[in-house]
MOPAC internal coordinates of N, CA, C and O (Angstrom, degrees):
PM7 1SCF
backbone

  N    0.0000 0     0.00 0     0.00 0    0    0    0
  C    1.4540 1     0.00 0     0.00 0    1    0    0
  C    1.5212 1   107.88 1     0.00 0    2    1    0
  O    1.2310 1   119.59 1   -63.18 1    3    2    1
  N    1.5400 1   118.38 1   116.82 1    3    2    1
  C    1.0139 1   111.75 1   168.04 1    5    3    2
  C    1.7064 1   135.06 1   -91.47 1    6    5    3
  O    1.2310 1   117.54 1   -42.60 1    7    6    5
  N    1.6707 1   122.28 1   137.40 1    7    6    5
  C    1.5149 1    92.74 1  -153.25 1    9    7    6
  C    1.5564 1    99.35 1  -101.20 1   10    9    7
  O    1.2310 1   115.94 1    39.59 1   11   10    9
  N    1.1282 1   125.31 1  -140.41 1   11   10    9
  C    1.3826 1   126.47 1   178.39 1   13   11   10
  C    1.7135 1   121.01 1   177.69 1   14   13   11
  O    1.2310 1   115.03 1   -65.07 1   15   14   13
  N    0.9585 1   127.03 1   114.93 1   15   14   13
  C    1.0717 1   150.57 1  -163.38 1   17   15   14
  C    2.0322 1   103.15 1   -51.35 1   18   17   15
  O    1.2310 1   127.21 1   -63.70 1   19   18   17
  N    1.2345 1   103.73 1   116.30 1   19   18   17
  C    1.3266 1   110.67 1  -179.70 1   21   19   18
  C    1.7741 1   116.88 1  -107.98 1   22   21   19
  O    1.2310 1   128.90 1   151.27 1   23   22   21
  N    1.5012 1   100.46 1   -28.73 1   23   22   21
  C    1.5325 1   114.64 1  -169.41 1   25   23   22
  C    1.4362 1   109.78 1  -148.15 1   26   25   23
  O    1.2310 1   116.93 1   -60.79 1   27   26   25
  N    1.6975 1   123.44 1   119.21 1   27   26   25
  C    1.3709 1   110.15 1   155.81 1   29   27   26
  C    1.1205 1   121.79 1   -90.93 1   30   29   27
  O    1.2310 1   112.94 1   -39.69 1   31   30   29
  N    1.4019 1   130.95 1   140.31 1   31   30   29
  C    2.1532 1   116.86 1   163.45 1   33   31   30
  C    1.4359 1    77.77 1  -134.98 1   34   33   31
  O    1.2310 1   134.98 1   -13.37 1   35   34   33
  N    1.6957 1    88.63 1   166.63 1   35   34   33
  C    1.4236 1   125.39 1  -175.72 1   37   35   34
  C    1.5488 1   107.17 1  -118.43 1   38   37   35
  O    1.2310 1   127.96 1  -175.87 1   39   38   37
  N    1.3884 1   102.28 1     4.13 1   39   38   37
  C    1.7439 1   113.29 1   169.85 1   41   39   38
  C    1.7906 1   115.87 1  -107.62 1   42   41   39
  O    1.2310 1   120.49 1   -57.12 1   43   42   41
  N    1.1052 1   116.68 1   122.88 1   43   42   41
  C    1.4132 1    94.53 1  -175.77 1   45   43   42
  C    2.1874 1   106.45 1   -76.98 1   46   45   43
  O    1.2310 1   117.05 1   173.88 1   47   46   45
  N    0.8283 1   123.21 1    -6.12 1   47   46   45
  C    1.5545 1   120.83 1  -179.99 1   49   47   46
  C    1.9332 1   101.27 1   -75.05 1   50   49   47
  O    1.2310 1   137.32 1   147.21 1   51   50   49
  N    1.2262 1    84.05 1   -32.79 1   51   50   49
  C    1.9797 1    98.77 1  -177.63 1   53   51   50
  C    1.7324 1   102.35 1   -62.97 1   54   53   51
  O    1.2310 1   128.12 1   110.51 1   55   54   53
  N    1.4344 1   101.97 1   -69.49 1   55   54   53
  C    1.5147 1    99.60 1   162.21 1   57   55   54
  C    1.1568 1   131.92 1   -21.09 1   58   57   55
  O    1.2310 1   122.02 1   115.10 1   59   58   57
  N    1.5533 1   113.75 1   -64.90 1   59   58   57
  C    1.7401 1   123.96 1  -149.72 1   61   59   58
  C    1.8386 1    85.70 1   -85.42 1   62   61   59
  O    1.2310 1   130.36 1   145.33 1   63   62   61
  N    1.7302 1    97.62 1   -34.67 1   63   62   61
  C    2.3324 1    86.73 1  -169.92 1   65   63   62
  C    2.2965 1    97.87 1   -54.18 1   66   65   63
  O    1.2310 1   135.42 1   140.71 1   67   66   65
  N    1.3364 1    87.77 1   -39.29 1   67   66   65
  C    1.8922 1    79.79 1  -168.91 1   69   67   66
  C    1.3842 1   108.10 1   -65.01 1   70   69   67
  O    1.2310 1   125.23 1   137.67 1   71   70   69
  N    1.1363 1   107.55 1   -42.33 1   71   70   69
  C    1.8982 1   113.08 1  -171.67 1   73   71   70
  C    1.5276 1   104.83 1   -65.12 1   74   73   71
  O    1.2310 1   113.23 1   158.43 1   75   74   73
  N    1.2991 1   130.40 1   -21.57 1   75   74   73
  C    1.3591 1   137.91 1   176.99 1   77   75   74
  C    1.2412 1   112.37 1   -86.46 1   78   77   75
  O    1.2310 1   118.21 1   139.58 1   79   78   77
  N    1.6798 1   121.02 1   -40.42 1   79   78   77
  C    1.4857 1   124.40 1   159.03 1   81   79   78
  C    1.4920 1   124.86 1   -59.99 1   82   81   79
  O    1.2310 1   119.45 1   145.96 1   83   82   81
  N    1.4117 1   118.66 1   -34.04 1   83   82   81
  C    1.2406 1   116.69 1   148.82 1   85   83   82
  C    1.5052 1   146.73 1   -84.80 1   86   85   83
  O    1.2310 1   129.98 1  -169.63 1   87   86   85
  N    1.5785 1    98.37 1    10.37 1   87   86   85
  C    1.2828 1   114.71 1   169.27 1   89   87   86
  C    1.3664 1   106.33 1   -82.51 1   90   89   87
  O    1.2310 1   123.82 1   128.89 1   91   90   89
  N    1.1385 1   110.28 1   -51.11 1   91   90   89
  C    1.2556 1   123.30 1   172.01 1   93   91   90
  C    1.5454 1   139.17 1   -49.86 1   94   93   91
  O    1.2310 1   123.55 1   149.54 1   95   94   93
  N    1.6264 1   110.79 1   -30.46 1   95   94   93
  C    1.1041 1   105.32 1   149.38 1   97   95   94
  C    1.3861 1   127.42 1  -103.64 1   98   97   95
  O    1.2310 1   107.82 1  -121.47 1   99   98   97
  N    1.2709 1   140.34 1    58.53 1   99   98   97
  C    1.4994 1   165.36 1   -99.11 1  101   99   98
  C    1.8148 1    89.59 1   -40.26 1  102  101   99
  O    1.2310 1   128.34 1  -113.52 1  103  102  101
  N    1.1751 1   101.55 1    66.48 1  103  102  101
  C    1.9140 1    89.82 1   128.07 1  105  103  102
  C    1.0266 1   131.22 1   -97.97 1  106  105  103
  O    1.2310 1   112.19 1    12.55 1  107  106  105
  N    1.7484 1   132.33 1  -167.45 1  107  106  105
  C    1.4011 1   116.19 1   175.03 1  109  107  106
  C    1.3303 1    86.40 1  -127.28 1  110  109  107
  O    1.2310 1   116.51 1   -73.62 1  111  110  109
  N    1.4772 1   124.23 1   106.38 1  111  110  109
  C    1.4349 1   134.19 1   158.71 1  113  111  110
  C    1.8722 1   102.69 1   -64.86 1  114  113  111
  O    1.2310 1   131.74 1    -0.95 1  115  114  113
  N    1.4883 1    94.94 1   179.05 1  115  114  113
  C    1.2104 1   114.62 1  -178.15 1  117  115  114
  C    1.5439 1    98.35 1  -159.39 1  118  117  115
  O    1.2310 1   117.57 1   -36.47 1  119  118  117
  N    1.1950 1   122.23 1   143.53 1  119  118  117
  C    1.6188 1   118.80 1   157.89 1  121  119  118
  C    1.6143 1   106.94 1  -122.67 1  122  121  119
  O    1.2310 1   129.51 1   -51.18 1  123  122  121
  N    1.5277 1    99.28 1   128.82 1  123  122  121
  C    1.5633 1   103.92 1  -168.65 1  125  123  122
  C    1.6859 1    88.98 1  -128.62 1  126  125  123
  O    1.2310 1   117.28 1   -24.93 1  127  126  125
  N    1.1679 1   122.77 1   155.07 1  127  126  125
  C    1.5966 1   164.84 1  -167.41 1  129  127  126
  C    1.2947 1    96.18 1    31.73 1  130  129  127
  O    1.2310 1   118.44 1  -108.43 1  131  130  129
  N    1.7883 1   120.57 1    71.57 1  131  130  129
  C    1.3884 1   133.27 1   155.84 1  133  131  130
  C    1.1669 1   133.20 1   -21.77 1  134  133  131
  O    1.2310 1   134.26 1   135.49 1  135  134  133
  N    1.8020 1    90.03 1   -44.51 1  135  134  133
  C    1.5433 1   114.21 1  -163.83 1  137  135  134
  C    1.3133 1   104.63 1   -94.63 1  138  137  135
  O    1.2310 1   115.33 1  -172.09 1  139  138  137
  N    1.5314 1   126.46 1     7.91 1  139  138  137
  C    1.4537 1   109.28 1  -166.52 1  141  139  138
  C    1.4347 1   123.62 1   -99.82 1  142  141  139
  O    1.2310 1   121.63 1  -172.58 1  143  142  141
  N    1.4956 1   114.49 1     7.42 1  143  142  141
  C    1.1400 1   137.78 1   175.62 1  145  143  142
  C    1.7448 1   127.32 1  -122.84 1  146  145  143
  O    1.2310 1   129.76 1   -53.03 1  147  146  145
  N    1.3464 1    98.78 1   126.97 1  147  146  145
  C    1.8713 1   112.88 1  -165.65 1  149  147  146
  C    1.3652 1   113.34 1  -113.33 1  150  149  147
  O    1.2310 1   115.57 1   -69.61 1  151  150  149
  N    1.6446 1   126.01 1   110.39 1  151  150  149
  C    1.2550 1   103.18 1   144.46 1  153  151  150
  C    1.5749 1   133.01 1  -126.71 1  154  153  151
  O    1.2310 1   129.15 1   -21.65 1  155  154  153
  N    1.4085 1    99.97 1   158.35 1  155  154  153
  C    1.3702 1   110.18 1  -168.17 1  157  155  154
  C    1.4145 1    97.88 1  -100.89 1  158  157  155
  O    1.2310 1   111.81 1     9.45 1  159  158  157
  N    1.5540 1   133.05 1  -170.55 1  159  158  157
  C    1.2477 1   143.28 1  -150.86 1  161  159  158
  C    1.6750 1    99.53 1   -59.46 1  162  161  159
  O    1.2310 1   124.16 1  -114.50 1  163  162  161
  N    1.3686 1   109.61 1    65.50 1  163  162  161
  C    1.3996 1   110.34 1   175.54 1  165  163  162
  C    1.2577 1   125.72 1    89.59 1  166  165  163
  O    1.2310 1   123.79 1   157.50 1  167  166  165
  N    1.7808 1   110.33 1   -22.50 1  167  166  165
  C    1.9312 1   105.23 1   170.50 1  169  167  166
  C    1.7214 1    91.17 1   -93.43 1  170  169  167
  O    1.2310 1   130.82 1   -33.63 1  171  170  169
  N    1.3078 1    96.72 1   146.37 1  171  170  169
  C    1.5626 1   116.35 1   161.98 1  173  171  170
  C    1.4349 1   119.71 1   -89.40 1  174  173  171
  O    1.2310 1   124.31 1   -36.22 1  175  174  173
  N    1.1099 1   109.33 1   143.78 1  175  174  173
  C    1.0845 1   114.35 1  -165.68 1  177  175  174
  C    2.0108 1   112.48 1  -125.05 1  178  177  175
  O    1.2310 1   112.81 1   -91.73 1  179  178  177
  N    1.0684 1   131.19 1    88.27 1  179  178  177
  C    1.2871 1   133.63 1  -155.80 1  181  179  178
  C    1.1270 1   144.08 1  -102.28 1  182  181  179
  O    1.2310 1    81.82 1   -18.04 1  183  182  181
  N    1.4054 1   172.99 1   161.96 1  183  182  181
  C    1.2879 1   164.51 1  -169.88 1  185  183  182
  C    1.6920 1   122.74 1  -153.79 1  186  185  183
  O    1.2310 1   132.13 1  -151.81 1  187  186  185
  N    1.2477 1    94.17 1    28.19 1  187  186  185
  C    2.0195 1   107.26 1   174.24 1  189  187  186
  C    1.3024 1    94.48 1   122.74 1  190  189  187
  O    1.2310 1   111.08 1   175.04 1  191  190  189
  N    1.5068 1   134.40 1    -4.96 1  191  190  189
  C    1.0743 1   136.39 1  -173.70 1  193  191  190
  C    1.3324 1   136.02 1    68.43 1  194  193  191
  O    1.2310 1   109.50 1    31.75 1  195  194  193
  N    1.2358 1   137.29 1  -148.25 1  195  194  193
  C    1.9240 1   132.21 1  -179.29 1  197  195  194
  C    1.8340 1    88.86 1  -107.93 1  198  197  195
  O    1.2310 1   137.64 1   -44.32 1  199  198  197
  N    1.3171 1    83.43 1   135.68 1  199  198  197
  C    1.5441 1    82.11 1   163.02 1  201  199  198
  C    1.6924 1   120.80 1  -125.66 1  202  201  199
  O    1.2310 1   125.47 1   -34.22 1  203  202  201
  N    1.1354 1   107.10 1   145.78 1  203  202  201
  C    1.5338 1   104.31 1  -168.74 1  205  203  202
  C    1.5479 1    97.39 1  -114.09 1  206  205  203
  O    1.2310 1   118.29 1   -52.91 1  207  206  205
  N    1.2737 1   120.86 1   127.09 1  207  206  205
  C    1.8686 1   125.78 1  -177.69 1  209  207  206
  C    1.2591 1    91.40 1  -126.96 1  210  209  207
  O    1.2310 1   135.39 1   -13.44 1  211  210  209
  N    1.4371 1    87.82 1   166.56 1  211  210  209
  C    1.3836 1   113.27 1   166.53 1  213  211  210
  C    1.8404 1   110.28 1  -135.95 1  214  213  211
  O    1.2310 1   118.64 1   -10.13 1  215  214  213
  N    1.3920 1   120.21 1   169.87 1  215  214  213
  C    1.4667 1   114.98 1   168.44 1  217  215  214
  C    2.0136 1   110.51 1   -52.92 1  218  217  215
  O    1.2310 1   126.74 1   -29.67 1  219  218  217
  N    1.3056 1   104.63 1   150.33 1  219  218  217
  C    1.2175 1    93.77 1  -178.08 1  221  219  218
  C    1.6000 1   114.25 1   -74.13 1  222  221  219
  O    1.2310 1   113.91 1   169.15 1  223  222  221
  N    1.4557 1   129.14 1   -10.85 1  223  222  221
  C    1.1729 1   114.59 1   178.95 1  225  223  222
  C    1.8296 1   114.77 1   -93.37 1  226  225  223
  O    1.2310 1   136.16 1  -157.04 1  227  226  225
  N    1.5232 1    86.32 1    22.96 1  227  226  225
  C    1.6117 1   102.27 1   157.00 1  229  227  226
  C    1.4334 1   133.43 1  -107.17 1  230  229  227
  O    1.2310 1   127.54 1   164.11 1  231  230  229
  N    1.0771 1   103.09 1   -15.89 1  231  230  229
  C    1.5621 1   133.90 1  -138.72 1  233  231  230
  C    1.8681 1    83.08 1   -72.79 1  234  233  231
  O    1.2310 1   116.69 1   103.59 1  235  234  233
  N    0.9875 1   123.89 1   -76.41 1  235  234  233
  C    1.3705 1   117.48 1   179.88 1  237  235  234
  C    1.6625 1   131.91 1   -30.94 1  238  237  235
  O    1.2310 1   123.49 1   112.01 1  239  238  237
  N    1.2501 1   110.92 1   -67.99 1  239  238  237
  C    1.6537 1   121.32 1   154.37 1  241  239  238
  C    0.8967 1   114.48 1   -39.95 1  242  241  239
  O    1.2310 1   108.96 1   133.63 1  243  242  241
  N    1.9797 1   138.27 1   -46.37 1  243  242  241
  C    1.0926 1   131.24 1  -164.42 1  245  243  242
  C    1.1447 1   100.30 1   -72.25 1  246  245  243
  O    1.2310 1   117.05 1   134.52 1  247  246  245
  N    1.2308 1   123.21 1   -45.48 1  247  246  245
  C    1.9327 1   139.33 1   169.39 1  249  247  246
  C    1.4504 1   102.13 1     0.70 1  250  249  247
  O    1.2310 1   137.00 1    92.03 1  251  250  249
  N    1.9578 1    84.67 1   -87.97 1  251  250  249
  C    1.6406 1   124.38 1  -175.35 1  253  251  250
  C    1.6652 1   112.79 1   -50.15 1  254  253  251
  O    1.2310 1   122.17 1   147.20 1  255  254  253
  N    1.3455 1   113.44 1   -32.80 1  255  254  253
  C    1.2466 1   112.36 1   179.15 1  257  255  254
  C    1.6629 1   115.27 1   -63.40 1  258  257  255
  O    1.2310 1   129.98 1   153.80 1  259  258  257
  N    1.6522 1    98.37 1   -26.20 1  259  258  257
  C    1.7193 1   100.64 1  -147.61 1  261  259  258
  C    1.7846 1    86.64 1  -101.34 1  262  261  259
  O    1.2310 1   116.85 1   173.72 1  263  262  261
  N    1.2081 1   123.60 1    -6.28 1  263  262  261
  C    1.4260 1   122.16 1  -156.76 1  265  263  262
  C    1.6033 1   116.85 1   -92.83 1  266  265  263
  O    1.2310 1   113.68 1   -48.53 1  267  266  265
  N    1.3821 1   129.57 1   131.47 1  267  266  265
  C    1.3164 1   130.26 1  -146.83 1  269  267  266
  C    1.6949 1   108.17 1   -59.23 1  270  269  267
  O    1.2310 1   118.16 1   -23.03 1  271  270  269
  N    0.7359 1   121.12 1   156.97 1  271  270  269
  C    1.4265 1   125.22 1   173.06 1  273  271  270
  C    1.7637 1   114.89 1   -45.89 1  274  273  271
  O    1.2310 1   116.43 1   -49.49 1  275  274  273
  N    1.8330 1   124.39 1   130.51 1  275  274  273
  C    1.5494 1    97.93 1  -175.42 1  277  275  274
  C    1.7277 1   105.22 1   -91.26 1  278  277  275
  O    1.2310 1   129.59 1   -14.89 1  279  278  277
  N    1.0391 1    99.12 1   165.11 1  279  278  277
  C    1.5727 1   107.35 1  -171.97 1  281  279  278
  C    1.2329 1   117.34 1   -66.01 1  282  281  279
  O    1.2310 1   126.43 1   164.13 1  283  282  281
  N    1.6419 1   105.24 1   -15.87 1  283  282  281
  C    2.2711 1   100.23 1   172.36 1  285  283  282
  C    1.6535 1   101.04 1  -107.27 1  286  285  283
  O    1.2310 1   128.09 1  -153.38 1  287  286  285
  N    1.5107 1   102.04 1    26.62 1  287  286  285
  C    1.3454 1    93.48 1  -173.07 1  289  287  286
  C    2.0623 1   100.14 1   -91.03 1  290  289  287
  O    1.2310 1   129.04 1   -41.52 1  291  290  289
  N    1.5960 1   100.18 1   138.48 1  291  290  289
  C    1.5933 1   110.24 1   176.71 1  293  291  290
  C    1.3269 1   126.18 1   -56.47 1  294  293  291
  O    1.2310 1   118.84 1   -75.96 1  295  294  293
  N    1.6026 1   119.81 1   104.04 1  295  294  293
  C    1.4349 1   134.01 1  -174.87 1  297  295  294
  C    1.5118 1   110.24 1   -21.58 1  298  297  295
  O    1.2310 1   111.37 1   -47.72 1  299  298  297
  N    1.2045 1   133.86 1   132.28 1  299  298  297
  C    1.3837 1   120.28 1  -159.65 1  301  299  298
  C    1.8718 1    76.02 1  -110.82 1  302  301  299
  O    1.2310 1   120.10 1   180.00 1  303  302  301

Protein backbone atom coordinates (compact mmCIF):
# COMPACT_ATOMS: atom_id res chain seq x y z
CA UNK A 1 0.00 0.00 0.00
CA UNK A 2 1.31 3.05 -1.03
CA UNK A 3 0.60 6.15 1.27
CA UNK A 4 0.76 9.76 0.42
CA UNK A 5 1.25 12.76 2.10
CA UNK A 6 -1.91 14.92 2.80
CA UNK A 7 -0.55 17.37 5.62
CA UNK A 8 2.84 18.67 6.84
CA UNK A 9 3.15 20.38 10.60
CA UNK A 10 6.16 21.07 12.45
CA UNK A 11 3.99 20.67 15.70
CA UNK A 12 3.32 17.26 16.74
CA UNK A 13 -0.38 18.30 18.53
CA UNK A 14 -1.01 19.86 14.79
CA UNK A 15 -0.31 16.42 13.44
CA UNK A 16 -2.22 14.11 15.84
CA UNK A 17 -5.54 17.19 15.76
CA UNK A 18 -5.55 16.31 11.61
CA UNK A 19 -4.87 12.56 11.88
CA UNK A 20 -7.77 12.45 14.48
CA UNK A 21 -9.95 14.63 12.12
CA UNK A 22 -9.34 12.21 9.58
CA UNK A 23 -9.78 9.38 11.65
CA UNK A 24 -12.79 10.52 12.26
CA UNK A 25 -14.18 10.79 9.11
CA UNK A 26 -12.98 7.16 8.26
CA UNK A 27 -9.80 7.76 6.55
CA UNK A 28 -6.79 5.82 7.35
CA UNK A 29 -4.19 8.44 8.40
CA UNK A 30 -0.76 7.52 9.30
CA UNK A 31 1.80 9.81 11.08
CA UNK A 32 5.29 9.20 9.77
CA UNK A 33 8.71 11.00 11.00
CA UNK A 34 7.24 12.00 14.57
CA UNK A 35 10.58 12.48 15.57
CA UNK A 36 11.63 14.85 12.94
CA UNK A 37 10.59 17.93 14.47
CA UNK A 38 12.08 19.99 17.74
CA UNK A 39 11.00 22.65 19.77
CA UNK A 40 12.89 24.60 22.06
CA UNK A 41 11.60 27.70 24.07
CA UNK A 42 9.12 28.30 21.30
CA UNK A 43 11.43 28.28 17.94
CA UNK A 44 10.95 25.01 16.10
CA UNK A 45 13.35 23.44 14.97
CA UNK A 46 12.68 20.96 11.82
CA UNK A 47 13.76 18.38 9.26
CA UNK A 48 10.80 18.06 6.42
CA UNK A 49 8.57 18.13 9.25
CA UNK A 50 5.56 15.51 10.59
CA UNK A 51 3.86 14.12 7.94
CA UNK A 52 0.36 12.98 8.04
CA UNK A 53 -0.68 10.37 4.84
CA UNK A 54 -3.17 8.61 3.97
CA UNK A 55 -3.48 5.44 1.34
CA UNK A 56 -3.18 6.91 -2.02
CA UNK A 57 -6.63 5.94 -3.13
CA UNK A 58 -7.51 8.45 -0.47
CA UNK A 59 -5.20 10.93 -1.01
CA UNK A 60 -7.53 13.18 -3.07
CA UNK A 61 -10.76 13.35 -0.79
CA UNK A 62 -8.55 13.48 2.11
CA UNK A 63 -7.10 16.71 0.25
CA UNK A 64 -10.71 18.18 -0.18
CA UNK A 65 -11.71 17.13 3.17
CA UNK A 66 -8.73 18.90 4.92
CA UNK A 67 -8.90 22.12 2.62
CA UNK A 68 -10.09 25.56 4.02
CA UNK A 69 -13.44 26.53 3.25
CA UNK A 70 -13.75 28.45 -0.55
CA UNK A 71 -14.82 31.94 -0.27
CA UNK A 72 -18.16 31.57 -2.72
CA UNK A 73 -18.73 28.64 -0.84
CA UNK A 74 -22.68 28.75 0.93
CA UNK A 75 -22.56 29.72 4.73
CA UNK A 76 -23.24 26.40 6.23
Amino acid sequence: MKLVTVFTAFNPAEADLVRSRLDAADFHPVITHGLSALSIDGYALAAGGILVQVPEDEAGDAREFLAPPSADAPPA
